[in-house]
N, C-alpha and C positions, 0 to 999 in steps of 0.2 A: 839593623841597617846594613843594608848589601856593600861590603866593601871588596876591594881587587885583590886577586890573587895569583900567584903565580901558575902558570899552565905550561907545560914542554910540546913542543913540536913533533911528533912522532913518525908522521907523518905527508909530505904535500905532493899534490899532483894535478895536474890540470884536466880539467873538464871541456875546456876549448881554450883557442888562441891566448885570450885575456881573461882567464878565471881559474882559481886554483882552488880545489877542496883541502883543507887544513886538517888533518886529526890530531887532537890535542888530548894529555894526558895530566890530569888534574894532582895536585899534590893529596887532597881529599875529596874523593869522588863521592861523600855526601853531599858536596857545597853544590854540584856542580849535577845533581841530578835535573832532568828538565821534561817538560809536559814538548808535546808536539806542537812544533809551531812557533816557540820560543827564540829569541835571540841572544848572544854574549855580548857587552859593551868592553873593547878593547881601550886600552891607552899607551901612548907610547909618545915620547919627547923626540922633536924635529926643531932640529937647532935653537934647544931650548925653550920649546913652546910644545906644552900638553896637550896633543889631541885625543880627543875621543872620538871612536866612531864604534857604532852596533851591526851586527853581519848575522845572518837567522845558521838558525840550526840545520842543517839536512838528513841526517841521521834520526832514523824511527827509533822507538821507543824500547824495540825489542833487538839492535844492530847491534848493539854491547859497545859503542865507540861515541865522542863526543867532537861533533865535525861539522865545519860551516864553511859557507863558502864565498870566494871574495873574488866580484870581479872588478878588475880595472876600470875606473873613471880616469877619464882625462884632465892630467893635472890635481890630483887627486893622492895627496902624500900617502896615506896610508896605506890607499889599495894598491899602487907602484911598488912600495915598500913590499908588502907581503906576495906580490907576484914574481917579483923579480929579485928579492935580495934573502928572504926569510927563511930557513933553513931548518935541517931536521936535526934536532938536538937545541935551537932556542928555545927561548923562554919567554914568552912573554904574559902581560899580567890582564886579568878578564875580572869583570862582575859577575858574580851568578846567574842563571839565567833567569831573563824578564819577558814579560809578553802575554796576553794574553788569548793570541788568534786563533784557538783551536776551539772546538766543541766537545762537550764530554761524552765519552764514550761506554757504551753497552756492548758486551761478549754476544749478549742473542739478542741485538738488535739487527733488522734487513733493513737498511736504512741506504737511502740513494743524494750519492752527496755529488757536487760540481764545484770545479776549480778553476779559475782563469789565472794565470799569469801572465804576466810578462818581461821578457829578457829574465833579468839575476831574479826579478820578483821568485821563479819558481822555487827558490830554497825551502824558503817555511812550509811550500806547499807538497814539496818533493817527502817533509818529514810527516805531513798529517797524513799524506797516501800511503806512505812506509804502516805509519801506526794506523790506520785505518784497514788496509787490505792485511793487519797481522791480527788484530784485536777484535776485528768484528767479522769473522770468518762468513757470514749473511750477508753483509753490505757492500753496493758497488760503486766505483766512483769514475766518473767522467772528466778528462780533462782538456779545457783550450789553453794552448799554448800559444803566445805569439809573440814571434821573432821576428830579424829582417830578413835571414835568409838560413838556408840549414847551417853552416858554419858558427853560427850566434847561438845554434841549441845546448845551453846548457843540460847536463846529464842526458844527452839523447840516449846515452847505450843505458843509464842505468835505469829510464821509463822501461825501454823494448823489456828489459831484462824483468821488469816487474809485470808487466804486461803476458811474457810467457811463465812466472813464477805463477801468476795470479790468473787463472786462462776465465777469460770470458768478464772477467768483476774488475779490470780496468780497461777504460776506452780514451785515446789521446788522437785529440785534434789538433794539428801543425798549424797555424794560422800566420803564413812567412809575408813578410810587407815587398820585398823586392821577387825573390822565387816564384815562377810560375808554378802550378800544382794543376793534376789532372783534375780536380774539382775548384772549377774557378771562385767555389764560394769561400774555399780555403785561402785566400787569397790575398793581399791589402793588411789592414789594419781592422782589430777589434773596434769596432764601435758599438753604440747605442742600436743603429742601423742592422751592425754585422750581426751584431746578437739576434736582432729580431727576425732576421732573414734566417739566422739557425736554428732559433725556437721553431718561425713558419714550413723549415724544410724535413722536420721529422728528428734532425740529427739531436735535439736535445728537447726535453718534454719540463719546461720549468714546472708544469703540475706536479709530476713525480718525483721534484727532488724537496728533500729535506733540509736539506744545509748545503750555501754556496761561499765556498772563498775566493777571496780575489784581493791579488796582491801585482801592483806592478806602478805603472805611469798614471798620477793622481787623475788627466785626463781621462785616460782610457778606464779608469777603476769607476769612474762618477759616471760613466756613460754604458759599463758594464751594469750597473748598480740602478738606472736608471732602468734599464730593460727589463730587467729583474723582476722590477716593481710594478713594472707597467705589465708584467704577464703574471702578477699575482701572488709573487712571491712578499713577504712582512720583512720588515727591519730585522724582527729576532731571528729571520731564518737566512739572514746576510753577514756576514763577518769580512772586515777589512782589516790588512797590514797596511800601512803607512810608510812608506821610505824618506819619504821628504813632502813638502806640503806648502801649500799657496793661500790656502783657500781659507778665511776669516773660519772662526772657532764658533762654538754654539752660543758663549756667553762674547762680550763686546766689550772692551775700555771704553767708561763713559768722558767725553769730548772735555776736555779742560782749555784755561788758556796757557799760551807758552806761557808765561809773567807767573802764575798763578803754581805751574810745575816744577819752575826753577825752583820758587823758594818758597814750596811746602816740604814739611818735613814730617814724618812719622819715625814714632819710636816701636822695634820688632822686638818681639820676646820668641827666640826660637828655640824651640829644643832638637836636639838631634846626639843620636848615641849617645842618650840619658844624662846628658849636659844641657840645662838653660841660656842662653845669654841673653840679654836685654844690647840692643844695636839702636843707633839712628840711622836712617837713610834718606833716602830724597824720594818723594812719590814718584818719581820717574824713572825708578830702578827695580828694576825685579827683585821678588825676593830670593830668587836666586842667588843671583848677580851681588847680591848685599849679603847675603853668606857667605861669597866666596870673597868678596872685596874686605871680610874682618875676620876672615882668616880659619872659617869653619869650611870641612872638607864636607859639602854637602853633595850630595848624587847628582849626577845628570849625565846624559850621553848623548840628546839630539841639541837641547835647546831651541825647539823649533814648534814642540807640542805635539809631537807625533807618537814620543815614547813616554813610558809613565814611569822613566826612571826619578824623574825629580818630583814624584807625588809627595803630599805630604796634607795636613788636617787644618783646618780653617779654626781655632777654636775660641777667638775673641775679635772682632774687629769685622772689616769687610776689606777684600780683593775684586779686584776687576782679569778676569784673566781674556785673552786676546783673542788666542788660538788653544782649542781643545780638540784634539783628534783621539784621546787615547782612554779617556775619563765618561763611561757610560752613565747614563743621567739620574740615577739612583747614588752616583759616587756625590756627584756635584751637590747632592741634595743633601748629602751628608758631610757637607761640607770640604771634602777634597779639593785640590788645585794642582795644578799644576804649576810649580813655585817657579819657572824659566820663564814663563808667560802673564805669573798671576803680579800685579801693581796697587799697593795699598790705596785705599781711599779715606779710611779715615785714620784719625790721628797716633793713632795705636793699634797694631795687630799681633794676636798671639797665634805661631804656627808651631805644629809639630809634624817632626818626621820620623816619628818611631812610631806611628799608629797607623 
C-alpha cells in the first residue's frame, strides 16, 4: 500500500506569473521511480486540517530529476502555499507516483501521437513528449495547446526548446482564447467544432494518428474526445487525465429512500496493510470515509473519482459506486471500486486494499 514520504525541495522556479516547477529529491529514489504521465499526491496540515492534493509529473523519463508543477488556483491553499511560501531546502511529504495516462512505448516504433491540453493540464503531457521524442527516436508528436493568452503558457521556452532539440518530430499549436494570432483558426477556444475545423484544414489528419492525450477542462476534454470519435478515431486510441470532474461515473447509486438510508446499516470487513478489521457503517457513507472515520489510514488524494488512489477489491458483498473516471471497465469487472465513491448495498461487504 502506497504510503507518504518524505521529499526535499531542491529546487523552484516559475514557469509563468502563477506556476512554479518544483524539483524534488526523494530520500529513496526507488519509491519514487515513475512511468510518464504520472502524478505525486502531496499532504500538508493548514490550521490543522489535512489536505491532499495530486500535481502531474513534467519531467521525461530520461531528465534524471523528479519534478511537477503547480499552478495557482484561486483560494486555493495548497497551490498559494507552494507558490508563494515553499522554499529550497523544505520537506515535504509525497505518495509514490500514481496514474495511469500514458501509453506504452516501443524503441523502433514510428508511431504518430496528438496531445491537447489545456492551461496546467500540459504537465503530464509535457512528460509523455519528453519520454516520447527520447524513447521512440521514429515517432512524432503534434501538439494543441490552449490558453488565454501567451502570458498563461506554461513551459513555452521549454516546448521551443524541444521542438529545436527534436527538429521536424514535434509540431505545437497555440490555441490562445483572448490573443489574436495571424491564423484566425488559432484563435478562441478548443472545441468539438475547433477540432473539426483542424482536422478539415489539413493541420492535423486524426487518420494518421495512433494515440491522442488530452488533459485539461472536463468540458473542453469531452468535446476534444467527441471530435475525435467522430473522425474515426476508437476509445483504446484515446486516453484522458482528469483534474477534477462533474460528470456522473459509468456505474450509478441505485435510488433509495432518505428513511430507508438513515437507518440501514452494513457491517465492512476491510483489509488494508495486511490488517483486517470488521467496522459498522451507515449505507450512506462511503467506504472511504468509514475507514477513515475508525481510524484506518486508507489512501486517497481526489475524493472525487478522478484518481485511483483510493482503488481497492470488491471481494464479498455489493457497492454502488457514483463517479468513476479512473477505473477502465475490465478493472470494474473484476471487481475493483473506487472506495471514495463506492456505497454498500448490502448488508455486509468485504473490501480489500492490498490487491
Amino acid at each position: 500500500m502506497a504510503r507518504f514520504h518524505p521529499l526535499e525541495v531542491t529546487d523552484i522556479h516559475k514557469t509563468i506569473r502563477d506556476a512554479v516547477v518544483v524539483t524534488l529529491r526523494p530520500e529513496d529514489g526507488a519509491d519514487f521511480g515513475f512511468t510518464q504521465g504520472q502524478y505525486l499526491t502531496f499532504r500538508r496540515d493548514f490550521d490543522g486540517e489535512e489536505l491532499r492534493r495530486s500535481y502531474s509529473i513534467c519531467a521525461g523519463l530520461d531528465d534524471g530529476v523528479l519534478q511537477v508543477g503547480i499552478k495557482r488556483v484561486d483560494g486555493g491553499a495548497f497551490s498559494t502555499w507552494a507558490n508563494e511560501e515553499l522554499k529550497v531546502g523544505d520537506r515535504i511529504e509525497a505518495m509514490p507516483p500514481m496514474g495511469r495516462f500514458a501509453a506504452p512505448l516501443e524503441p523502433g516504433a514510428a508511431r504518430d501521437y496528438l496531445g491537447f491540453a489545456g492551461g496546467s493540464g500540459i504537465t503530464p503531457v509535457l512528460s509523455i513528449i519528453r519520454t516520447v521524442l527520447a524513447r521512440e527516436p521514429r515517432s512524432t508528436f503534434t501538439l494543441v495547446y490552449a490558453n488565454r493568452a501567451v502570458t498563461s503558457i506554461m513551459f513555452r521556452e521549454e516546448l521551443e526548446d524541444l521542438k529545436n532539440s527534436y527538429l521536424g518530430r514535434l509540431s505545437v499549436i497555440h490555441v490562445l482564447e483572448t490573443d489574436a494570432q495571424e491564423i484566425e483558426l488559432f484563435t478562441g477556444r478548443v472545441t468539438e467544432e475547433k477540432c473539426a475545423q483542424l482536422f478539415a484544414s489539413g493541420f492535423i489528419d486524426p487518420e494518421a494518428v495512433d494515440t491522442a492525450f488530452i488533459c485539461g477542462p472536463e468540458p473542453m476534454m469531452l468535446g476534444i474526445a467527441a471530435a475525435l470519435r467522430a473522425a474515426g478515431m476508437s476509445e483504446d486510441q484515446i486516453r484522458f487525465e482528469l483534474f477534477a470532474s462533474s460528470q456522473p461515473g459509468r456505474a450509478k447509486r441505485k435510488a433509495v429512500s432518505a428513511e430507508a438510508s438513515a437507518a440501514a446499516r452494513t457491517g465492512a470487513v476491510i483489509t488494508l496493510d495486511g490488517s483486517t478489521r470488521t467496522i459498522e457503517m451507515d449505507k450512506d457513507q462511503s467506504i472511504l470515509d468509514a475507514a477513515l472515520a475508525n481510524a484506518m489510514d486508507a489512501p486517497y488524494a481526489c475524493k472525487a473519482g478522478v484518481c485511483s488512489t483510493c482503488r481497492c477489491k470488491v471481494i464479498e458483498g455489493e457497492v454502488e459506486m457514483l463517479t468513476n473516471h479512473a477505473l477502465e471497465d475490465y478493472e470494474v469487472a473484476k471487481g475493483y471500486v473506487l472506495s471514495c465513491q463506492s456505497y454498500p448495498v448490502t448488508d455486509r461487504v468485504v473490501v480489500d486494499y492490498d490487491q
